[in-house]
TITIKE-491325 format. One record per residue (C-alpha): residue in three letters; x, y, z. Coordinates in steps of 0.1 Angstrom, whole numbers, plus 2048, in hexadecimal, padded with zeros to 3 digits. Example, Ala and Ser with C-alpha at 12.3 -4.5 7.8 and 13.67 -1.06 7.14 Angstrom:
Ala87B7D384E;Ser8897F5847;
This chain:
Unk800800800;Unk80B8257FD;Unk827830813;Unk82D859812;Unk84F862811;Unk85A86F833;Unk85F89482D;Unk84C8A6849;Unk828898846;Unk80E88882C;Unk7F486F82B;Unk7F684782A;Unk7D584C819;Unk7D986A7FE;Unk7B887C7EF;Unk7BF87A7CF;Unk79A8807C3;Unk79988B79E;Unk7BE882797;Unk7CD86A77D;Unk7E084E788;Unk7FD84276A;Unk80C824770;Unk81F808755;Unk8187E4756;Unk83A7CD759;Unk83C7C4735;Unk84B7B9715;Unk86A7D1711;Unk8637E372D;Unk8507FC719;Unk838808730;Unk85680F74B;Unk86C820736;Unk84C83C72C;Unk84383F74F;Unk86C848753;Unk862862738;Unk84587074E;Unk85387676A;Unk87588575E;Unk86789D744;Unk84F8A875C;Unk8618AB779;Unk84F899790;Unk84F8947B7;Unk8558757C6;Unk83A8757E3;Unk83B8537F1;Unk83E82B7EA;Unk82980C7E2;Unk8317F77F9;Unk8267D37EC;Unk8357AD7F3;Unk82A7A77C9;Unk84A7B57BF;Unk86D7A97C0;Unk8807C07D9;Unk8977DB7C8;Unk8AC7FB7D3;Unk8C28107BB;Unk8CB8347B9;Unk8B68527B3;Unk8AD84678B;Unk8A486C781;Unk8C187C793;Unk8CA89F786;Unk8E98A279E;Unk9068927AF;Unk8F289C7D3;Unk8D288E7C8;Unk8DD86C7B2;Unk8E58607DC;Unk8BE85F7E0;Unk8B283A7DD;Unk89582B7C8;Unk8808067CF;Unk86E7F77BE;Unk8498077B9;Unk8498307BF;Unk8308487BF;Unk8358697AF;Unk81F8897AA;Unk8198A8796;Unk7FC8BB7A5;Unk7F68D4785;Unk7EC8B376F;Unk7DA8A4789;Unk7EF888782;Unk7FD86D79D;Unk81885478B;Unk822834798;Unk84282378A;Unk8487FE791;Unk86C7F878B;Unk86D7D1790;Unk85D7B2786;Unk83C79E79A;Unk84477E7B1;Unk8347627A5;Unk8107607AB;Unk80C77D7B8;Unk7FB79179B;Unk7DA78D7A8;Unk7E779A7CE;Unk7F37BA7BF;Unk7D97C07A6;Unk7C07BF7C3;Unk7D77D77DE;Unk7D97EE7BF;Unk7B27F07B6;Unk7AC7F67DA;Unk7C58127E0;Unk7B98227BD;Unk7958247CD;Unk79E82C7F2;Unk7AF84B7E2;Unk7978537CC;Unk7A88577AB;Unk79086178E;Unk7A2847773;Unk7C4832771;Unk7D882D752;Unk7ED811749;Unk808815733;Unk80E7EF722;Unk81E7DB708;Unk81A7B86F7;Unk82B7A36E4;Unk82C7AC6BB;Unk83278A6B0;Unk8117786BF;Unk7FC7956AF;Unk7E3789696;Unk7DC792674;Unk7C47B067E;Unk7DD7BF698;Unk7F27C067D;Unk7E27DA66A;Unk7EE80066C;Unk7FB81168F;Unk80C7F56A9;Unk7FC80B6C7;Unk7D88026D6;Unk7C580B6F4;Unk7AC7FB70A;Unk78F81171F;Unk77C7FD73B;Unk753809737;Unk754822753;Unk772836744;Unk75E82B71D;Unk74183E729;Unk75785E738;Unk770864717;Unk76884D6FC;Unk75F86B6E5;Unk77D8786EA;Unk7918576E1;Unk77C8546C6;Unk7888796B5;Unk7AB86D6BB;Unk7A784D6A4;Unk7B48326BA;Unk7B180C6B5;Unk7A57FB6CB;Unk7B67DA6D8;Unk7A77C16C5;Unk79D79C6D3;Unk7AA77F6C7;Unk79A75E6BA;Unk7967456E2;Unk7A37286CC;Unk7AF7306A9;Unk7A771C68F;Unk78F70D6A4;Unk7747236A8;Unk77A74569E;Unk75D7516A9;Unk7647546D0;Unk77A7736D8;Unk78F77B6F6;Unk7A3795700;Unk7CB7896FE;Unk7E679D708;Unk80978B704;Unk826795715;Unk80C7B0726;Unk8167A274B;Unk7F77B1764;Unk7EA7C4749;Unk7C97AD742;Unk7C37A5764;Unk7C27C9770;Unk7AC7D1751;Unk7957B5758;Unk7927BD780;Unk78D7E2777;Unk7737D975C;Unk75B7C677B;Unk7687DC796;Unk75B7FB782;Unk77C80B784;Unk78382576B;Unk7A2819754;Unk7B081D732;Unk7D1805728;Unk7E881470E;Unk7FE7FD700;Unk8157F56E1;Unk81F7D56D3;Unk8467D06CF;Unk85D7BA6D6;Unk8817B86F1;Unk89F7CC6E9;Unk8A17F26E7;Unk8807F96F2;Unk88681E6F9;Unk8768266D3;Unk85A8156E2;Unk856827702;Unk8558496E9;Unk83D83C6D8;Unk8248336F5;Unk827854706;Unk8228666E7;Unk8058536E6;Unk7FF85C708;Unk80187C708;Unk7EB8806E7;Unk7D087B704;Unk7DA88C720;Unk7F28A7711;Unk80A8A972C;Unk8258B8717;Unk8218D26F7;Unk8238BD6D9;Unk82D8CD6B6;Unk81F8C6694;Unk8358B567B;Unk83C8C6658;Unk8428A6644;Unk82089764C;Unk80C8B4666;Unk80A89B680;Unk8158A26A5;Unk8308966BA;Unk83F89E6D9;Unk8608866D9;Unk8798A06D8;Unk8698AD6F9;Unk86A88F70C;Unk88888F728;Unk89887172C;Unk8A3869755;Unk8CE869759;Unk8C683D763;Unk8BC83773F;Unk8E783D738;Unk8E9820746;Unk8CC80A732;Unk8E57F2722;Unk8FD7F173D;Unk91E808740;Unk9347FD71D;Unk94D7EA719;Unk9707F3734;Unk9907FE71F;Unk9A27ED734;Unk9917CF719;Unk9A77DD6FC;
């Protein structure tokens, strides 16, 4: 459960009624991660507290957004909370992978903090594999989204004037019967589950997600929070010359930790 950070006061139960609540699933290529890393170091947000769960291997590092020698000495775990009160927006980063079994533990400790603080919607930021995509996913843009009913009824206008697809479903048993459909996520780690839970729980939730596939995924994380912020418009985007379409990449920050994504090089001391 939420754990403030101890800097002279706060709540173990924050109001955050009307506020957004971004968070990524632990996916293929880490995709969702690496955007929220985007997020929060473009935006210069404010780490407020920690989620403390047992669902998650334990972790502690350095400050991963550290701006300075004094404060790359602060430490990070393994889920944090961050804010940015202008937006309305609460972030959570998850910076390690889920135990064994215990999807279903976090998924419900999550669902029940998101309503005991009142947050108006949550969005997950997702990927999934590109290789078990069927024929229709692959057809034109590799990004789709996913809107529980509750969050349907509140902005599905507006999704609709942005031209989204939709995540499709896919045939229960191919070649079988082709008839049945069911919603299949590959590689998507919690994703369905806390779709599905939010769907009965009558939760407000959209998933954003993109298939790809592992390597350099940091392509992939511009891509999903351009899609991102297409929606919420965190940051200014500009309109491209070659083809009058918008895009914010060159905005984006990246954090100082993301040096460090495929490890350190090689030591001249090798040659």
């Amino acid at each position: 459960m939420f754990v403030p950070c101890d800097r002279g006061g706060g709540s173990a139960s924050p109001d955050f009624t009307g506020f957004t609540l971004l968070m990524p699933a632990v996916s293929v290529g880490n995709v969702g991660q690496l955007a929220i890393d985007l997020v929060i170091s473009t935006l210069d947000m404010t780490k407020v507290g920690y989620f403390y769960t047992d669902c998650l291997v334990p972790m502690v590092g350095n400050n991963p957004y550290a701006t300075s020698e004094e404060n790359s000495k602060e430490l990070s775990i393994n889920a944090e909370v961050y804010l940015l009160p202008s937006k309305k927006l609460v972030v959570l980063q998850i910076r390690s992978p889920f135990i064994k079994n215990k999807y279903r533990p976090f998924c419900d400790t999550l669902l029940s903090w998101v309503k005991s603080c009142n947050f108006a919607r949550v969005l997950v930021l997702s990927s999934s594999h590109a290789y078990q995509r069927d024929d229709e996913q692959l057809l034109g843009t590799p990004l789709r989204y996913l809107l529980t009913p509750d969050l349907e009824k509140a902005v599905g206008g507006h999704i609709q004037e942005l031209k989204w697809k939709e995540m499709e479903k896919v045939a229960a048993y191919p070649g079988v019967n082709d008839t049945e459909k069911v919603l299949h996520i590959p590689g998507g780690g919690i994703t369905k589950l806390l779709f599905t839970e939010s769907c009965s729980k009558g939760i407000q939730m959209a998933v954003l997600l993109k298939f790809c596939s592992e390597g350099d995924n940091i392509p992939d994380a511009f891509a999903l929070v351009n899609y991102l912020n297409d929606w919420l418009q965190l940051i200014k985007s500009e309109v491209s010359a070659s083809n009058n379409s918008t895009d914010a990449s060159s905005q984006w920050k990246a954090p100082s930790s993301w040096r460090l994504l495929f490890g350190s090089g090689l030591p001249p001391a090798l040659f």
